[in-house]
N, C-alpha and C positions, 0 to 999 in steps of 0.2 A: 764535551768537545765542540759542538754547536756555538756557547756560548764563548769559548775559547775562541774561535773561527772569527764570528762576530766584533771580539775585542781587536783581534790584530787585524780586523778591516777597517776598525773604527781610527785605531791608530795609522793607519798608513792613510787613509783619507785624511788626517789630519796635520800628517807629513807632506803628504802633497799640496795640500791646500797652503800652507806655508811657503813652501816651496812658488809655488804660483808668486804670492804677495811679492815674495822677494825678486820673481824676475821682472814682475810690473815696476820695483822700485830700482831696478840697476837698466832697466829701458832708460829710466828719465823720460817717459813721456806723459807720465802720470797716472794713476791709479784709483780704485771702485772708489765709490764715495765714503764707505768707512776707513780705510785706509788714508783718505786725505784728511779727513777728521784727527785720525792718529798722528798721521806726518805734522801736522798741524800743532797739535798739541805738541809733540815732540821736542818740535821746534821751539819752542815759547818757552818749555819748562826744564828741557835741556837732560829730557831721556833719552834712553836708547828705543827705536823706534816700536819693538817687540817688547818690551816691558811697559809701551805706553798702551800698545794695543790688550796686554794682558790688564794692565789698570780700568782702561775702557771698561772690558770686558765684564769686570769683578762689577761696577756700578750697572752697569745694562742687567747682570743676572739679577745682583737684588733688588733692582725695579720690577721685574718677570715677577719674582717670587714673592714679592707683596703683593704682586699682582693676583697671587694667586696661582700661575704658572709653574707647574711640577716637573724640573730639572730633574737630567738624569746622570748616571757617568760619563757620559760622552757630553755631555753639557760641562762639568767641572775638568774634566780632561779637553776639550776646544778651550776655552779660554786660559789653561797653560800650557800646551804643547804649540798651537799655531805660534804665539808669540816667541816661543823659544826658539822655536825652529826656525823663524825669521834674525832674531838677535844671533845666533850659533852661524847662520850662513853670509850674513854681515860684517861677520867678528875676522873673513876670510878674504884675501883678493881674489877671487873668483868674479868672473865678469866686474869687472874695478876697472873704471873708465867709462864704463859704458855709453855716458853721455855723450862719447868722440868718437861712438863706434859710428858707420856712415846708416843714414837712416832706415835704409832695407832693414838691416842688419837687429835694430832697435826694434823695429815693427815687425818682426820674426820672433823678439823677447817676449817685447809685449804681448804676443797672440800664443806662446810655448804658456807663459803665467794665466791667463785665461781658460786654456785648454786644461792645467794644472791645477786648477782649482776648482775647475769643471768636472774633472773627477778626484777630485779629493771631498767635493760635495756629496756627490753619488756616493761616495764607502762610505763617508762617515754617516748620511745621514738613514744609508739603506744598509747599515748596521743596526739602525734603531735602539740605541742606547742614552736616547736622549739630546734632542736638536741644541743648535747654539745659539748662546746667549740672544743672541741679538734677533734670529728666529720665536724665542721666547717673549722678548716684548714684542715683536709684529703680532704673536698671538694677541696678547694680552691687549694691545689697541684697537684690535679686530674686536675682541672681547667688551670691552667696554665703551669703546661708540657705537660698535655695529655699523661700523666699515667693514667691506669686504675684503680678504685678505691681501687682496691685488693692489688696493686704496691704501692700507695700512700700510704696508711695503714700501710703496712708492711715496708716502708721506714723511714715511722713516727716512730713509734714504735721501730726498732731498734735504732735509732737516739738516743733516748730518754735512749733509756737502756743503751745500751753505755755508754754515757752522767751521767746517774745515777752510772752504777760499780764506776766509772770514781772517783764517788763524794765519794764512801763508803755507796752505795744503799743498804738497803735489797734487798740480790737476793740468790736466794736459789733454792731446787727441787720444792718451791711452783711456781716462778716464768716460769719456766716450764711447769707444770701443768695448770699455768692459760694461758700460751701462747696456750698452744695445744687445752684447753678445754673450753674457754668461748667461742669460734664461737660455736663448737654444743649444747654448754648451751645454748646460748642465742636462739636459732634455736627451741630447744627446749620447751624455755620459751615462746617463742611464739605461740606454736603452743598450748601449757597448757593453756596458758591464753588465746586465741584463739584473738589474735592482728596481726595488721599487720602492718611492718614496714613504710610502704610509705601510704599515705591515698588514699581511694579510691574515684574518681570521680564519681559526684554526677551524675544520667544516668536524661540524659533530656524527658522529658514526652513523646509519644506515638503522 
């Protein structure tokens, strides 16, 4: 049952997180810096935007996994449910127009998708079922320069945005916004859901 619990927090974290993506991209004010990477790609090769992020996805894990880096199920399930569930709510007019909404209106979106994958971080990754893809190589370049995780992260990240401008990414004041403000979302979401990022060791008996 534990581990049953565990799966459908994994999955609704991963619904959510989704969810998030997609209301950063119906704001139009642009979105975290893998996501412009995506959008970017997207654009150039004329996918749908959640099928390109699941493509990303599939290449980041097996750089992880040569890496060395040991994927779990919540690692091969993030890289096909967020995508899906971005392409599935896309497929819908659901906030469609968004662009013309007035801008309160938009910077309400944007900060709803931030807040929403703030905790969709929290279940899925204080499920412990294995971090995503993209978690997996931050390890693995922490791993093999011996940068600190903090360095790795934000070396990744800009790489990727970069990369995305580069392509014709959405990037905008959202993308700023979710730069500065998912670390204390997600901090936060943790502590509301009351999870904890790393699991705790089981204390051995008396």
């Amino acid at each position: 049952m534990r581990l049953l619990g565990r799966f459908v927090k994994l999955l609704l974290g991963l619904v959510l997180f989704g969810v998030g993506i997609w209301l950063g991209l119906q704001a139009h004010l642009g979105v975290g810096p893998w996501d412009v990477l995506h959008g970017g790609l997207a654009k150039h090769l004329g996918t749908p935007f959640g099928r390109t992020s699941i493509g990303v996805s599939v290449v980041v894990l097996l750089i992880a996994v040569a890496a060395r880096v040991r994927p779990g199920i919540g690692t091969v399930l993030n890289v096909l449910v967020i995508g899906a569930v971005i392409d599935v709510l896309l497929a819908t007019s659901l906030l469609d127009g968004g662009g013309d909404a007035p801008m309160a209106l938009r910077l309400l979106t944007t900060a709803s998708g931030i807040l929403s994958v703030a905790l969709g971080s929290a279940l899925y990754l204080g499920a412990h079922l294995g971090p995503g893809p993209r978690d997996g190589l931050m390890v693995a370049i922490h791993q093999r320069t011996g940068w600190t995780v903090g360095t790795a992260r934000a070396a990744l990240e800009c790489t990727v945005l970069v990369i995305g401008v580069l392509l014709g990414g959405p990037v905008g004041i959202g993308t700023v916004a979710f730069a500065l403000g998912i670390g204390p979302a997600v901090q936060l979401a943790f502590q509301l859901l009351r999870q904890t990022p790393v699991r705790r060791p089981v204390e051995a008996p008396a």
